[in-house]
PADREN-248011 format. One record per residue: residue number from 1; residue in three letters; x, y, z of N, C-alpha, C in turn. Coordinates in Angstrom, 2 decimals, m for minus. Example, Ala and Ser with C-alpha at 12.3 -4.5 7.8 and 13.67 -1.06 7.14 Angstrom:
<lopas>
LOPA   resi   resn       nxx       nyy       nzz      caxx      cayy      cazz       cxx       cyy       czz
LOPA      1    Ala     13.19     m5.69      7.80     12.30     m4.50      7.80     13.20     m3.30      7.80
LOPA      2    Ser     12.85     m2.25      7.08     13.67     m1.06      7.14     12.90      0.03      7.87
</lopas>
This chain:
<lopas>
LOPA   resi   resn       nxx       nyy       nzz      caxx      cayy      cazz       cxx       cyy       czz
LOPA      1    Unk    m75.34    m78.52     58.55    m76.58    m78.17     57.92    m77.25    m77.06     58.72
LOPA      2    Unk    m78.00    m75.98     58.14    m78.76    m74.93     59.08    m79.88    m75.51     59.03
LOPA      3    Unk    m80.47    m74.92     60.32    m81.56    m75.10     60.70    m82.70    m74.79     59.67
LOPA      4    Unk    m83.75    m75.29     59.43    m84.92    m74.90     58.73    m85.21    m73.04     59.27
LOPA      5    Unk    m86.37    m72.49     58.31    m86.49    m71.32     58.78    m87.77    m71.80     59.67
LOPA      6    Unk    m88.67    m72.82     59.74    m89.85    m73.16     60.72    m89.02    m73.22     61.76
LOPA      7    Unk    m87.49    m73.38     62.04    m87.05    m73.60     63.30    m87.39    m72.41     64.35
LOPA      8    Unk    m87.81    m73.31     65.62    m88.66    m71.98     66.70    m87.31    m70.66     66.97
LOPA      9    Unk    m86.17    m71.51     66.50    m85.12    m70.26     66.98    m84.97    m68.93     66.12
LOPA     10    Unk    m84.78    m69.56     64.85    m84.65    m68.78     63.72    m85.92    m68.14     63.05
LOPA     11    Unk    m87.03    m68.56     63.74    m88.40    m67.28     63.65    m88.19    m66.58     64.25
LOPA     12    Unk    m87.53    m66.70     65.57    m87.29    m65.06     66.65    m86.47    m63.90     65.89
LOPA     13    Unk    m85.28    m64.57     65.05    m85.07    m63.36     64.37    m85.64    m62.69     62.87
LOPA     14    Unk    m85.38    m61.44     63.38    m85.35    m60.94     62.11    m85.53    m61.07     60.88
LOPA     15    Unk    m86.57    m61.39     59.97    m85.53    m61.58     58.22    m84.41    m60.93     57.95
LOPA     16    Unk    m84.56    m59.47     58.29    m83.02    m58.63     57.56    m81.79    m59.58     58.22
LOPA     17    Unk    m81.96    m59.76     59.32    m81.08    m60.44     60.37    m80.59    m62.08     60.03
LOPA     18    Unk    m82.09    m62.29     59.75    m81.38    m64.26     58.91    m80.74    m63.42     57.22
LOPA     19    Unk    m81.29    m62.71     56.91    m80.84    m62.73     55.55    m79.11    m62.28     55.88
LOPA     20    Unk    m79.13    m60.91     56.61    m77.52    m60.84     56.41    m76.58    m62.22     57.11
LOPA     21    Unk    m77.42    m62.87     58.11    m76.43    m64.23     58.58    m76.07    m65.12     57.63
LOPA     22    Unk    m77.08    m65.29     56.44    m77.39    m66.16     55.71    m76.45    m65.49     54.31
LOPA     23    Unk    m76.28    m64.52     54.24    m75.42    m64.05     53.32    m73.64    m64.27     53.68
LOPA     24    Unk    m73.62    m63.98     54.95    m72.44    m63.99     55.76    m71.73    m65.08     55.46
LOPA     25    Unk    m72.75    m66.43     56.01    m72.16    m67.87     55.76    m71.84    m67.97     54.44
LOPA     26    Unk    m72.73    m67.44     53.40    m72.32    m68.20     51.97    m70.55    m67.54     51.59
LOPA     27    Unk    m70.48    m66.24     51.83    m69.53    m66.09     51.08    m68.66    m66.46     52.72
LOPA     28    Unk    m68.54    m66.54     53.32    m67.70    m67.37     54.07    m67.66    m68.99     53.20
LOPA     29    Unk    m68.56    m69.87     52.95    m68.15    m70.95     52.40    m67.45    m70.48     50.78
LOPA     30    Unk    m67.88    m69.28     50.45    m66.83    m69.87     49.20    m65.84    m69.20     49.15
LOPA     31    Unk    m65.24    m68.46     49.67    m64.00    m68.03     50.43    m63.31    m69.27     50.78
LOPA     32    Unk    m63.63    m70.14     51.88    m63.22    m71.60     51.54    m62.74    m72.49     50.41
LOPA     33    Unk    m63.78    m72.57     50.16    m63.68    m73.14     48.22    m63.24    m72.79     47.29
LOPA     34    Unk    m63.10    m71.70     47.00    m62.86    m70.70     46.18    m61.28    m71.35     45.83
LOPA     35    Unk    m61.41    m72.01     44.56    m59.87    m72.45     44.01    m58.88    m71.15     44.01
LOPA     36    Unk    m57.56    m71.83     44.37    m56.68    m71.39     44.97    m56.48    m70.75     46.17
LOPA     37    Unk    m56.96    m70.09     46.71    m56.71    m69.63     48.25    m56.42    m71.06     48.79
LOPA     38    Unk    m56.52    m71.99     49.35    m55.89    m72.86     49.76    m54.57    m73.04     50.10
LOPA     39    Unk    m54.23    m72.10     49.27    m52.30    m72.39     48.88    m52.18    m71.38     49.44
LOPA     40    Unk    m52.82    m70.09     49.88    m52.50    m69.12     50.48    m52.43    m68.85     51.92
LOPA     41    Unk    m53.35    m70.29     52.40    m53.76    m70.26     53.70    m52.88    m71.40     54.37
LOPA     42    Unk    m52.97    m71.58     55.36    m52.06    m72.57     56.51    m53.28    m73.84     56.39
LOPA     43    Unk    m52.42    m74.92     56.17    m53.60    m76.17     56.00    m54.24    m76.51     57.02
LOPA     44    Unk    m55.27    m76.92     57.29    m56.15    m77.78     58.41    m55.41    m78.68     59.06
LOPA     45    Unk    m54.73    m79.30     58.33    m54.20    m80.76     58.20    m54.56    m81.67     59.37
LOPA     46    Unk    m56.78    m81.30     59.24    m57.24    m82.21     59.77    m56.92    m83.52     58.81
LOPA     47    Unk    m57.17    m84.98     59.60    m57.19    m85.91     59.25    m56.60    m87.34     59.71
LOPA     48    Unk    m55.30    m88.12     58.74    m54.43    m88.30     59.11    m52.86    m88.07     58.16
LOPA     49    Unk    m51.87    m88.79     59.11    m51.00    m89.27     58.31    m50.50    m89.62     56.75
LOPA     50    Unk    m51.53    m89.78     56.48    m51.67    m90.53     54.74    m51.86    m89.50     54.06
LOPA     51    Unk    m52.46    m87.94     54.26    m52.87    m87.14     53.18    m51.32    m86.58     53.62
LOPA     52    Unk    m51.51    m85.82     52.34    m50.14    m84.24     51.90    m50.04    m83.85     52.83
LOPA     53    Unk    m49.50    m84.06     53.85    m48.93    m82.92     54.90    m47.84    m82.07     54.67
LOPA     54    Unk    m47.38    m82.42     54.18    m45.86    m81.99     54.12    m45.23    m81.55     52.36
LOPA     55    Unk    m44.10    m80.94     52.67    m43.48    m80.63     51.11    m42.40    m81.48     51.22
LOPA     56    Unk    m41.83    m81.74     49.87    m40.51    m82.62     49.40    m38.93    m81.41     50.27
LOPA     57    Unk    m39.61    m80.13     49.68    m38.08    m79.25     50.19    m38.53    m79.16     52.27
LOPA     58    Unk    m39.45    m79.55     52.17    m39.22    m79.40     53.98    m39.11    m80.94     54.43
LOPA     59    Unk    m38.98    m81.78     54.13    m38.11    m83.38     54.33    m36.72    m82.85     54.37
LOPA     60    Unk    m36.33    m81.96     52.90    m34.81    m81.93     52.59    m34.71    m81.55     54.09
LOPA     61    Unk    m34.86    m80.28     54.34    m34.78    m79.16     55.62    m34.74    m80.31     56.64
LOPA     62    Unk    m35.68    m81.18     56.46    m35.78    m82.03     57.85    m34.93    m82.95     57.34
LOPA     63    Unk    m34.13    m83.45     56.92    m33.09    m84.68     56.75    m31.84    m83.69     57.19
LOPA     64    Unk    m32.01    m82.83     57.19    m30.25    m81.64     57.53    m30.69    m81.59     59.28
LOPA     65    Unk    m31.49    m81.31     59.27    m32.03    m81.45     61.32    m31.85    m82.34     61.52
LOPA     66    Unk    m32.37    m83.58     60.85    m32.15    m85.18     61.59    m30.08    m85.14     61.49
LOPA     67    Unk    m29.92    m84.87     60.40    m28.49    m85.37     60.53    m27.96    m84.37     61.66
LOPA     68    Unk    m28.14    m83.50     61.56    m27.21    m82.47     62.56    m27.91    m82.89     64.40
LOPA     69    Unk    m29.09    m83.17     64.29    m29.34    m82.97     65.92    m30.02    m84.43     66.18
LOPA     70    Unk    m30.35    m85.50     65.27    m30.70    m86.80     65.63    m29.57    m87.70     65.70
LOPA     71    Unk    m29.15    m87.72     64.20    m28.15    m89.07     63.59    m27.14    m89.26     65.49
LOPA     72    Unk    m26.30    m88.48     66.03    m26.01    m88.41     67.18    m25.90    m89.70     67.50
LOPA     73    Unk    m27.71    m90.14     67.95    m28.22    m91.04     68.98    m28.85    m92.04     68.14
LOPA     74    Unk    m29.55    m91.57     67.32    m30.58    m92.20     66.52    m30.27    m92.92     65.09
LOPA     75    Unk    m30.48    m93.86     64.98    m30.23    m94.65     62.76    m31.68    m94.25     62.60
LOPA     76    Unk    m31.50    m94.24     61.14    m32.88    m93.85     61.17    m33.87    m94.70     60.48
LOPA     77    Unk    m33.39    m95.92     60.76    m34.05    m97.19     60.41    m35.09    m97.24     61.64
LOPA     78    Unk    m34.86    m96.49     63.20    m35.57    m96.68     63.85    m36.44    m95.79     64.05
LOPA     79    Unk    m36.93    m95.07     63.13    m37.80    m94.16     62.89    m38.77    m94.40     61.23
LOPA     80    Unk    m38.43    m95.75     60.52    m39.24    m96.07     59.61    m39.14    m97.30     59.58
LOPA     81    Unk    m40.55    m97.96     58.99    m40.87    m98.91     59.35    m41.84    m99.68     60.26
LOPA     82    Unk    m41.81   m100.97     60.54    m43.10   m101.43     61.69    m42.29   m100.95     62.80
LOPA     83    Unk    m41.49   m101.11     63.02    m40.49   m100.85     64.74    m41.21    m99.80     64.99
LOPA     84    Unk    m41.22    m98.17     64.02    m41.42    m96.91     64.40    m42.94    m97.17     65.36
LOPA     85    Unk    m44.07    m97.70     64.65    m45.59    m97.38     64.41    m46.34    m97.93     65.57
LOPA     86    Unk    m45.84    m98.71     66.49    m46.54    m99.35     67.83    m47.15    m98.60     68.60
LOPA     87    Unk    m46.38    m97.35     68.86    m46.50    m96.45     70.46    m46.90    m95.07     69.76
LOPA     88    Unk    m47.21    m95.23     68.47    m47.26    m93.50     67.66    m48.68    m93.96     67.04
LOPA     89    Unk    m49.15    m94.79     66.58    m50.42    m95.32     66.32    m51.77    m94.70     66.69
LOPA     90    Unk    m52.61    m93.86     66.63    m53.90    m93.78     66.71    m53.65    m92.01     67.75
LOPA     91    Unk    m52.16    m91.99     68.01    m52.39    m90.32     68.64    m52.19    m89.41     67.54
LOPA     92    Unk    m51.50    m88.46     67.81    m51.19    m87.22     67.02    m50.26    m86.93     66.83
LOPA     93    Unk    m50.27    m86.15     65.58    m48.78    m85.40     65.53    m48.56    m84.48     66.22
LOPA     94    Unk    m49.77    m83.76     66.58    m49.47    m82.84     67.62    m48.59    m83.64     69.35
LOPA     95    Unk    m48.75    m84.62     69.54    m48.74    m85.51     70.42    m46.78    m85.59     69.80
LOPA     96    Unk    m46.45    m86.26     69.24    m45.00    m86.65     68.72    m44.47    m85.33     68.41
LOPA     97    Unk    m44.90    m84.10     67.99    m44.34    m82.80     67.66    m43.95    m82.10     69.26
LOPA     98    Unk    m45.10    m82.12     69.93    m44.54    m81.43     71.12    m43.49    m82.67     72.30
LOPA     99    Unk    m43.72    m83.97     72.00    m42.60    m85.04     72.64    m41.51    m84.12     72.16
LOPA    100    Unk    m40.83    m83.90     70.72    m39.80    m84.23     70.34    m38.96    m83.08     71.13
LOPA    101    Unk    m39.82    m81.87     71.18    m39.94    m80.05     71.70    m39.60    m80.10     72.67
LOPA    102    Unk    m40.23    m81.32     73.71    m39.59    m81.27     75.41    m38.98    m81.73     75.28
LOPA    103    Unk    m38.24    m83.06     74.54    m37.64    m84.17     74.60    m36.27    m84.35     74.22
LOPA    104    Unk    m36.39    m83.98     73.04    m35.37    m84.32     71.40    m34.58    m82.67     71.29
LOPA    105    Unk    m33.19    m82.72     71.27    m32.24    m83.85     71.57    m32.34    m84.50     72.91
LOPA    106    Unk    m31.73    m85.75     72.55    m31.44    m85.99     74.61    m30.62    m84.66     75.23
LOPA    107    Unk    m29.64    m84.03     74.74    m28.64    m83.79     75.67    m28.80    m82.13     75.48
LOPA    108    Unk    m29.99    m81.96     74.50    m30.69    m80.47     74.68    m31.78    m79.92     73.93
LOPA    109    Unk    m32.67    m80.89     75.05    m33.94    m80.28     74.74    m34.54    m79.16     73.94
LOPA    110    Unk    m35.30    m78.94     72.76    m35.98    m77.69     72.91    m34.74    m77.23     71.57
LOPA    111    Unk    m33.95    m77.22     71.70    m32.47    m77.22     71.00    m33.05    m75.83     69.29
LOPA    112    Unk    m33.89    m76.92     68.88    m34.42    m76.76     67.38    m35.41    m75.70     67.58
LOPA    113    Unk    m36.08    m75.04     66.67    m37.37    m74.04     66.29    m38.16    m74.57     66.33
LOPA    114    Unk    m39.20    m74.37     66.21    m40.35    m74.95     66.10    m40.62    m75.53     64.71
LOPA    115    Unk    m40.28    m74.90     63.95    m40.17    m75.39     62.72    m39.18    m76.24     61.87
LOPA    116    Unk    m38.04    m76.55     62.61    m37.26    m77.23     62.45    m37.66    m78.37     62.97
LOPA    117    Unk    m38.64    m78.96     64.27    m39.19    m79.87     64.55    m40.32    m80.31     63.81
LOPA    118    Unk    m40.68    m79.46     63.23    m42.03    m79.99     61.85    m41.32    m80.64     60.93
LOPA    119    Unk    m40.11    m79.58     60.12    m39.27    m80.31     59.17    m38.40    m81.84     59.62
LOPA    120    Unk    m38.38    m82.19     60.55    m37.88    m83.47     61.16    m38.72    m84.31     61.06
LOPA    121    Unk    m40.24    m84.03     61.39    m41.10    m84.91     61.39    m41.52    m85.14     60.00
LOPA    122    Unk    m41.55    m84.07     58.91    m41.92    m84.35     57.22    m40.72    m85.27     56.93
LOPA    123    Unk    m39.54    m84.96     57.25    m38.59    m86.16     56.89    m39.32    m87.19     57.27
LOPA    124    Unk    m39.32    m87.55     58.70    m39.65    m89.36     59.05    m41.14    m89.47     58.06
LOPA    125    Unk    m41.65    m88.58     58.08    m43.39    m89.17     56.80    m42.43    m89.75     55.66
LOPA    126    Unk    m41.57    m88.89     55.51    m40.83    m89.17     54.37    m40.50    m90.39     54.21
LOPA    127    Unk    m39.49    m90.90     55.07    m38.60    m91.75     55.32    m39.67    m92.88     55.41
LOPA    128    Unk    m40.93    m92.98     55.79    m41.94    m94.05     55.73    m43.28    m93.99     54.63
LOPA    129    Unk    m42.81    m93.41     53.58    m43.15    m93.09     52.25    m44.80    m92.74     52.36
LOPA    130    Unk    m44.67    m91.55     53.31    m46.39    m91.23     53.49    m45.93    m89.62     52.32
LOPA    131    Unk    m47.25    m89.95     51.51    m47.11    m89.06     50.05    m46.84    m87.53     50.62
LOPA    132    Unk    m46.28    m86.72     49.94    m45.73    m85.55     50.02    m47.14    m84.45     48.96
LOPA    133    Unk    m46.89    m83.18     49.25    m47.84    m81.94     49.10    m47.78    m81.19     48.47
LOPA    134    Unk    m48.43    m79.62     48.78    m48.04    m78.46     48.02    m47.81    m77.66     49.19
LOPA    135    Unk    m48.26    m77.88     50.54    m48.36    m77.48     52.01    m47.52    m77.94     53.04
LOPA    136    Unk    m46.35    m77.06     53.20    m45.71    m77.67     54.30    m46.56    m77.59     55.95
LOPA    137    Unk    m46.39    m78.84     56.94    m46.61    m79.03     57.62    m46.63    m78.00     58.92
LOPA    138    Unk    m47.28    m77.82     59.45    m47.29    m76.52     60.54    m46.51    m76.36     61.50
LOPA    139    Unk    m45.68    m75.88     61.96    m45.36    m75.92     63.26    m46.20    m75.40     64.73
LOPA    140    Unk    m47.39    m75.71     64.06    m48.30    m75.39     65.32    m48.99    m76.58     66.20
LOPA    141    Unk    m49.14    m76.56     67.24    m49.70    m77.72     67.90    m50.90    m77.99     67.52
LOPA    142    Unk    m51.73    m77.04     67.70    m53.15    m76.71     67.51    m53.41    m77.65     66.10
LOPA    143    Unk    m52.97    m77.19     65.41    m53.10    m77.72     63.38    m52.63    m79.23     64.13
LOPA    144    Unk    m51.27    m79.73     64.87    m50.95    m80.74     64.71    m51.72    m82.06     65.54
LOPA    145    Unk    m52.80    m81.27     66.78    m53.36    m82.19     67.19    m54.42    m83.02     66.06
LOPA    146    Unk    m55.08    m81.99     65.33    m55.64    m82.95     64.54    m55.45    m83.85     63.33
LOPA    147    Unk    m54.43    m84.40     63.15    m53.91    m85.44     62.67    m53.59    m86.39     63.33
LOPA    148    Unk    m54.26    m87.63     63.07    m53.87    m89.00     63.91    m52.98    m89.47     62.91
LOPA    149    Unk    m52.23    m90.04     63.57    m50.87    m91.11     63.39    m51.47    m92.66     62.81
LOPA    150    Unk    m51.25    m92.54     61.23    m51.62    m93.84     60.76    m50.87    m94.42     60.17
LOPA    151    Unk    m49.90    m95.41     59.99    m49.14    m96.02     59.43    m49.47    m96.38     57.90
LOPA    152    Unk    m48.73    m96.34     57.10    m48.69    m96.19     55.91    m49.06    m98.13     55.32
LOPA    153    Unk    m49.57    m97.93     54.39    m50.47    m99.29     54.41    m49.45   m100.42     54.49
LOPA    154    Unk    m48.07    m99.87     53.37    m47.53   m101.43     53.13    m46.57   m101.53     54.74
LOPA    155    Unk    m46.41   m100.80     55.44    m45.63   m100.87     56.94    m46.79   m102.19     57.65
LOPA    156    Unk    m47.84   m101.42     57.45    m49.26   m102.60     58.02    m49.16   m103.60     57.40
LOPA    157    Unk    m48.90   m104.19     56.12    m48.79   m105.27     55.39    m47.63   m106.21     55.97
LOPA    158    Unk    m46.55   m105.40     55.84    m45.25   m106.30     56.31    m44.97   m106.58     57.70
LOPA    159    Unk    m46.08   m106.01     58.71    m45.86   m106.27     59.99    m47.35   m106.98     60.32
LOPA    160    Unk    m48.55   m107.61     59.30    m48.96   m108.49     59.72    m48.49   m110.06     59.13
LOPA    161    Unk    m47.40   m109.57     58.19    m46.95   m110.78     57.14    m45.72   m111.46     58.69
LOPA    162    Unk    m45.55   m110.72     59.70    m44.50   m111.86     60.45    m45.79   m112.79     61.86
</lopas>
């Protein structure tokens, strides 16, 4: 919300000066809003887990990474499900995106693109049926810290049902 114009700050300036700030912001907000640009721009993908992060063809992309540089070591039963959601719970994707970057493969690190590690991770959303987009997922840290890691409701259901 802006400040009132009685605010002691925003009497020091100018009118021409609040007016062009005040012009500035609006079409900055509907530049925002403004249907369709959205699709043109790189998503926020503030939030969590549960909204559209991801596209259906960047799962595919990420199920050809999992098979070629996971399957190896990994089933990938242990990447969906309650097993997955204990230790990934309440951080980030940015948090599990840059693990996988230092981490994943075991036997060579770093191995994948950066974007080939996004498409790995839209697979496992996948693979734990968190809904799919129009926006593939970022390969940026920055975008990926703000998404917390929330488990998909019925994973929560069947792991308070034992």
């Amino acid at each position: 919300m802006f400040p009132s114009i009685s605010h002691p700050t925003i009497r020091m300036v100018s009118p021409r000066s609040r007016r062009a700030a005040y012009a500035f912001l609006g079409a900055l907000s509907l530049s925002v809003l403004t249907p369709g640009t959205a699709r043109a721009q790189a998503p926020s993908t503030a939030g969590t887990t549960l909204e559209k992060l991801y596209t259906d063809a960047q799962a595919t992309r990420g199920r050809e990474g999992y098979l070629t540089y996971c399957a190896s070591c990994h089933k990938t039963v242990e990447h969906a499900g309650p097993r997955f959601w204990p230790d990934k719970v309440g951080k980030t994707l940015g948090e599990f995106w840059g693990y996988l970057r230092s981490q994943m493969p075991q036997d060579n690190p770093g191995a994948m693109s950066a974007e080939a590690y996004a498409d790995v991770i839209a697979f496992i959303m996948q693979m734990n049926k968190m809904p799919a987009g129009d926006i593939e997922l970022p390969a940026d840290s920055v975008a990926l810290e703000k998404v917390r890691v929330v488990p998909p409701t019925d994973t929560l259901r069947s792991r308070n049902r034992r």
